[in-house]
Short mmCIF file of the C-alpha atoms (twelve columns), coordinates in Angstrom:
data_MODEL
# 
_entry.id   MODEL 
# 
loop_
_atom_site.group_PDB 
_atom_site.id 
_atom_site.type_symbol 
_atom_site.label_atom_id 
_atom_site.label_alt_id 
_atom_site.label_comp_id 
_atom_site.label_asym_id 
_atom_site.label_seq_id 
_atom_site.Cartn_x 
_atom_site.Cartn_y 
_atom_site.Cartn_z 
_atom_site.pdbx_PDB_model_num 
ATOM 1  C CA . UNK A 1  150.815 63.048 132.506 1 
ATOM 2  C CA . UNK A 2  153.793 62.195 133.808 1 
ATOM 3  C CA . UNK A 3  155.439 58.805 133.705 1 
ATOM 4  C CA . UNK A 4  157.532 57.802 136.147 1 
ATOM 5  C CA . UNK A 5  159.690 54.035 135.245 1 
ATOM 6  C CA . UNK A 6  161.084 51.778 137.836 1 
ATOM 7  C CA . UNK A 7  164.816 52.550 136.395 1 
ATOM 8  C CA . UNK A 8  163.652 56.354 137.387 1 
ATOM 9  C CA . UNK A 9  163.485 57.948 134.068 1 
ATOM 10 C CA . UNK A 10 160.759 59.989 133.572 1 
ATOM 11 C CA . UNK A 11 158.861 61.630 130.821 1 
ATOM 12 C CA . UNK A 12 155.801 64.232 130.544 1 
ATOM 13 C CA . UNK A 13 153.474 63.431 127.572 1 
ATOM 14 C CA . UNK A 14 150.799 66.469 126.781 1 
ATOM 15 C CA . UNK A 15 147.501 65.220 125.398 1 
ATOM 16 C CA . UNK A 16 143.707 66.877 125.158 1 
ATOM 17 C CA . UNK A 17 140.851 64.662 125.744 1 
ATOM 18 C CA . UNK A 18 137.661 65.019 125.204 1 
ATOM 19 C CA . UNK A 19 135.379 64.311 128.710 1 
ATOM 20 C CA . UNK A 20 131.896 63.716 128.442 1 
ATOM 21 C CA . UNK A 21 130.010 64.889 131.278 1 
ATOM 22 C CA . UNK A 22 129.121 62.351 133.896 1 
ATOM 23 C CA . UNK A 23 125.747 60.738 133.340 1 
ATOM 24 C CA . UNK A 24 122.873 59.309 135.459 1 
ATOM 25 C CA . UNK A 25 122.608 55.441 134.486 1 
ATOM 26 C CA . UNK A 26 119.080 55.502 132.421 1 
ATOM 27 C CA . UNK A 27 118.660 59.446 132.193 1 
ATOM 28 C CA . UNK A 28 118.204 58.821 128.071 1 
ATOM 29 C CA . UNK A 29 116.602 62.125 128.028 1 
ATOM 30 C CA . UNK A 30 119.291 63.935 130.254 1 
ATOM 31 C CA . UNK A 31 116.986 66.029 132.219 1 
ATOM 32 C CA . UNK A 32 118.508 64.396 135.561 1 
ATOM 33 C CA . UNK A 33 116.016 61.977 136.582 1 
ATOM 34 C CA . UNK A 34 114.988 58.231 135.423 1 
ATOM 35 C CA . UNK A 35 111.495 58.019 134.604 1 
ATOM 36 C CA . UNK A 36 108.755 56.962 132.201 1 
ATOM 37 C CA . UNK A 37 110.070 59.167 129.964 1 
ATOM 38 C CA . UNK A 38 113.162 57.844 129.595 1 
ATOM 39 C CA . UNK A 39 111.711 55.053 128.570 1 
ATOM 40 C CA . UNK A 40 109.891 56.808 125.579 1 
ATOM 41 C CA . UNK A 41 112.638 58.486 124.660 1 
ATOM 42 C CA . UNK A 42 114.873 55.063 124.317 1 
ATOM 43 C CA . UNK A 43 112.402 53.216 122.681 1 
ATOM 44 C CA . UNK A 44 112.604 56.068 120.019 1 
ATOM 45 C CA . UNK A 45 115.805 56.233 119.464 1 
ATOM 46 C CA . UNK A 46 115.690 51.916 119.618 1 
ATOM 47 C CA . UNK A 47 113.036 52.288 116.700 1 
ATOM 48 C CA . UNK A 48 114.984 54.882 114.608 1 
ATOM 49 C CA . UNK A 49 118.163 52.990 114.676 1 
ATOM 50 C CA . UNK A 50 119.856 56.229 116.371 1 
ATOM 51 C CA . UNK A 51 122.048 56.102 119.458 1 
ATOM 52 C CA . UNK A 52 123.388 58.928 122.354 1 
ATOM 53 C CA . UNK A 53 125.990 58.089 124.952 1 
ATOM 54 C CA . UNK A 54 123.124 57.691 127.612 1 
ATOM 55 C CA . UNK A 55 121.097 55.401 125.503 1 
ATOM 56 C CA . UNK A 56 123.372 52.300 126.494 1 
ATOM 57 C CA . UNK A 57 121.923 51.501 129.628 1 
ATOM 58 C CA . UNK A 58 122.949 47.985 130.075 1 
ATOM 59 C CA . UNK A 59 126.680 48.974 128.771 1 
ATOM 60 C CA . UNK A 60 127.197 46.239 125.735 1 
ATOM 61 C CA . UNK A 61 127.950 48.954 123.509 1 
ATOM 62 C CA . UNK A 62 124.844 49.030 121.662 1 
ATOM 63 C CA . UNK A 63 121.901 50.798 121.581 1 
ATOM 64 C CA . UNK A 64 118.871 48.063 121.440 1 
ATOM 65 C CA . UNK A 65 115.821 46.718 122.597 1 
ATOM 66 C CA . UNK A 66 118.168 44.955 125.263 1 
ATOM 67 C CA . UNK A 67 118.740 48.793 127.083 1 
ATOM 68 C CA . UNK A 68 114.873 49.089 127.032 1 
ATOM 69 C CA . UNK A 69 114.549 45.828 129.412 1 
ATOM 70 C CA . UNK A 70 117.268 47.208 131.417 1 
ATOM 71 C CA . UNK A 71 115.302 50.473 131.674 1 
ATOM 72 C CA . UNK A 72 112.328 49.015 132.707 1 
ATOM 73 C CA . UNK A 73 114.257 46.964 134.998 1 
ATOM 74 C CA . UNK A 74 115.561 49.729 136.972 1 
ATOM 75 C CA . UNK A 75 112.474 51.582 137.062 1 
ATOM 76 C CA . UNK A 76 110.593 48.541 138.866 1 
ATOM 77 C CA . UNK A 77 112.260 48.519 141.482 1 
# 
């Protein structure tokens, strides 16, 4: 990255990050579709206590019965 400052001094930072591959909103079982299964698999991980980075469907940072009603939500309509 290269910064560039209004005084125009410059300076190129080098950092690695780490990129998780993009996701389909509700795909909690990644195989590229929302569906009923989905569902199941959320639930599951709800009753477990276990998370993945697809699991938070409604985005509050938490996995929780709150992601299953936003599941469902998107599935009906």
């Amino acid at each position: 990255v290269k910064a560039v400052y209004a005084s125009g001094w410059s300076q190129v930072v080098t950092h690695e990050f780490d990129v998780e591959p993009w996701a389909l909103v509700g795909d909690v079982n990644g195989d590229g579709e929302v569906s009923i299964a989905d569902v199941t698999a959320l639930v599951d991980l709800v009753m477990r206590d276990a998370a993945n980075p697809r699991s938070d469907v409604n985005g509050d940072g938490e996995t929780s019965v709150a992601d299953v009603t936003t599941l469902v939500s998107l599935l009906m309509q």
